[in-house]
C-alpha positions as CSV (number, residue, x, y, z in Angstrom):
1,X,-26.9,-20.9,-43.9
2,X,-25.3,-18.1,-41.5
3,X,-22.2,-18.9,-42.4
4,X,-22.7,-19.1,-46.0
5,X,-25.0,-14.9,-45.7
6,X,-21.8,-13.7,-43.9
7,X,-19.7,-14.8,-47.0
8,X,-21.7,-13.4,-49.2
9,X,-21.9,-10.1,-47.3
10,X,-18.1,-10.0,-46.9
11,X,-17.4,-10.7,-50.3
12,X,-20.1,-7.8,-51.1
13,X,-18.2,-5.2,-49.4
14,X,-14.4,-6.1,-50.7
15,X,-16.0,-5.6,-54.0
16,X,-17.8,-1.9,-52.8
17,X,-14.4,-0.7,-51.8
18,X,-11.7,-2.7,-54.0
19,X,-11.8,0.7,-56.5
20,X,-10.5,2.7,-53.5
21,X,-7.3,-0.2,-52.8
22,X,-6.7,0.6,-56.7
23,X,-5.5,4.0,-56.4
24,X,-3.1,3.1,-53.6
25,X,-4.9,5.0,-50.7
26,X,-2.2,5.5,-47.6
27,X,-2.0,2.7,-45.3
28,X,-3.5,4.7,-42.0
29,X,-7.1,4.6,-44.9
30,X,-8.9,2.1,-43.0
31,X,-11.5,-0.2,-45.1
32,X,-14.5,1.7,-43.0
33,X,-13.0,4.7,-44.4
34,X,-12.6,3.5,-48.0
35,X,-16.2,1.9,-47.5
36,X,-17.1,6.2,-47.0
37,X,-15.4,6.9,-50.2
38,X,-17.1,4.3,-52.0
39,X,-20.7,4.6,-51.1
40,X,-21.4,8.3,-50.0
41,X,-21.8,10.5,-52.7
42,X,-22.1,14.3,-52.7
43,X,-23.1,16.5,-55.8
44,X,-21.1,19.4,-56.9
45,X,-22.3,22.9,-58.1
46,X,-21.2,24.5,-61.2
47,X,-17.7,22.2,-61.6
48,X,-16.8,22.5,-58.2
49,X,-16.8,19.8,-54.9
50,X,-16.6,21.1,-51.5
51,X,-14.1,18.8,-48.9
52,X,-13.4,21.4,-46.0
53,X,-15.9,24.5,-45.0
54,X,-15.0,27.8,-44.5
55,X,-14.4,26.9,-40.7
56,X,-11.5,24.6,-42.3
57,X,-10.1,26.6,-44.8
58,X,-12.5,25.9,-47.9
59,X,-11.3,23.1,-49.6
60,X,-12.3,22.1,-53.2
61,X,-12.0,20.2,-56.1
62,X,-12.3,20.7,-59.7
63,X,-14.9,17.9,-60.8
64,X,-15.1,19.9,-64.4
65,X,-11.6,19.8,-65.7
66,X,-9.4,17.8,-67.4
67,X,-6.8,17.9,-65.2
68,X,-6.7,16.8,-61.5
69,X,-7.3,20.1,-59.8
70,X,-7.7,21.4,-56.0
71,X,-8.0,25.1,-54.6
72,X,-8.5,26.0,-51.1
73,X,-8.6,29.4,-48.8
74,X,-9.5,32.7,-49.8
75,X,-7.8,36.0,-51.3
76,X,-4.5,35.9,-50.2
77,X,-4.5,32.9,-48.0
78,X,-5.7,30.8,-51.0
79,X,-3.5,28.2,-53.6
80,X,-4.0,25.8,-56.3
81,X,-3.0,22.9,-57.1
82,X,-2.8,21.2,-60.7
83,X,-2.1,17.1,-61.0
84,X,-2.2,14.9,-64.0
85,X,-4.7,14.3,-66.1
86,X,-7.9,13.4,-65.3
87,X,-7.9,10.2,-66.8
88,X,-4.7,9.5,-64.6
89,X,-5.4,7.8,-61.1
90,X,-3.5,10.1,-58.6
91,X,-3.9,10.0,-54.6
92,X,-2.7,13.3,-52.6
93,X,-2.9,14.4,-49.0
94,X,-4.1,17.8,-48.5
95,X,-2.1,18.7,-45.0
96,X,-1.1,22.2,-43.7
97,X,-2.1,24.3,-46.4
98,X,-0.5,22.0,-48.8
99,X,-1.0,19.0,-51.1
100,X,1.6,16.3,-50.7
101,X,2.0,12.9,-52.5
102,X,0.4,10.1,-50.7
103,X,4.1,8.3,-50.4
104,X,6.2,11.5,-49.1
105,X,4.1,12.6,-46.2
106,X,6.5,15.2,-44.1
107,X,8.1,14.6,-40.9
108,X,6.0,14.8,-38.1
109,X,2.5,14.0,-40.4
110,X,-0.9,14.2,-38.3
111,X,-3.4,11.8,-40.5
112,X,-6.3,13.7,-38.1
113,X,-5.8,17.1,-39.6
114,X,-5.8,15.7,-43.2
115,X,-7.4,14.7,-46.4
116,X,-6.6,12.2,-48.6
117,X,-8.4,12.7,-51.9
118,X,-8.6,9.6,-54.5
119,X,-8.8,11.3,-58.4
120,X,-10.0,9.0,-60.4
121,X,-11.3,8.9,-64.0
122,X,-15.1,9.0,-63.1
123,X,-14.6,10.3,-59.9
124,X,-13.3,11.7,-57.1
125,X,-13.5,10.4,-53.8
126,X,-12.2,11.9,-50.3
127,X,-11.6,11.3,-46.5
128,X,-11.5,14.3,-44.4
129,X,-9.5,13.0,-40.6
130,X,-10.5,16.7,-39.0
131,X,-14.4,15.6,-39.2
132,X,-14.1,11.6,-39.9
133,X,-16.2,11.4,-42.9
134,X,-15.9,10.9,-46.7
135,X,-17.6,10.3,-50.2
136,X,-17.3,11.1,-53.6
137,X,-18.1,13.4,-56.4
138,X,-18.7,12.0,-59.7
139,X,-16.8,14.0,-62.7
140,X,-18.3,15.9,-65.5
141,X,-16.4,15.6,-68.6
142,X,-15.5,19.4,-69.6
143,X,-16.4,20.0,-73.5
């Protein structure tokens, strides 16, 4: 009967976090870490999801858009970035400033002072390395 709960509880969570392994998370995304992205979610205010505080260079995403959208900083230290549309699965690593595609990382990449956001259609989920925690934002469709 042990045997047979501990199946069932494995099987349980690969199904919680197999819509993280579809959008082709990096390989350093550990399934505890996908697990994050899967179950924790966080509400955004007026379109917009906070990933990094103003301590960490205010990181956000666009969760009222119809593309796949990130800004971060402020005034002149600030940038944007515009992906594909919303209803296209796309995985980027926010890492110095910058947003790079999960399979060209630079030379010399640091996973611990990065984020990997997951866009998907109905959401988007995150991992933050600088503070070891993630979740997800659920999309509002923009009309």
């Amino acid at each position: 009967m042990r045997v047979l709960s501990c199946v069932v509880l494995a099987t349980a969570l690969l199904y919680t976090v197999v819509g993280c392994w579809k959008t082709n998370l990096p390989d350093f995304v550990t399934a505890r870490q996908k697990i994050d992205m899967e179950t924790k979610e966080y509400w955004s205010k007026g379109g917009v999801g906070l990933l990094l505080g103003p301590n960490d260079g205010n990181l956000f995403v666009a969760t009222k858009s119809t593309l796949n959208e990130m800004m971060w900083g402020y005034e002149e230290h600030s940038g944007k970035w515009s992906g594909q549309s919303s209803s296209t699965p796309e995985v980027v690593v926010f890492y110095e400033g910058k947003v790079w595609s999960a399979q060209s990382l630079p030379p010399g990449f640091d996973k611990n002072k990065s984020v990997v956001v997951s866009f998907e259609e109905k959401s988007i989920r995150f991992y933050d390395f600088t503070r070891m925690s993630g979740g997800y934002y659920k999309r509002h469709n923009e009309h």
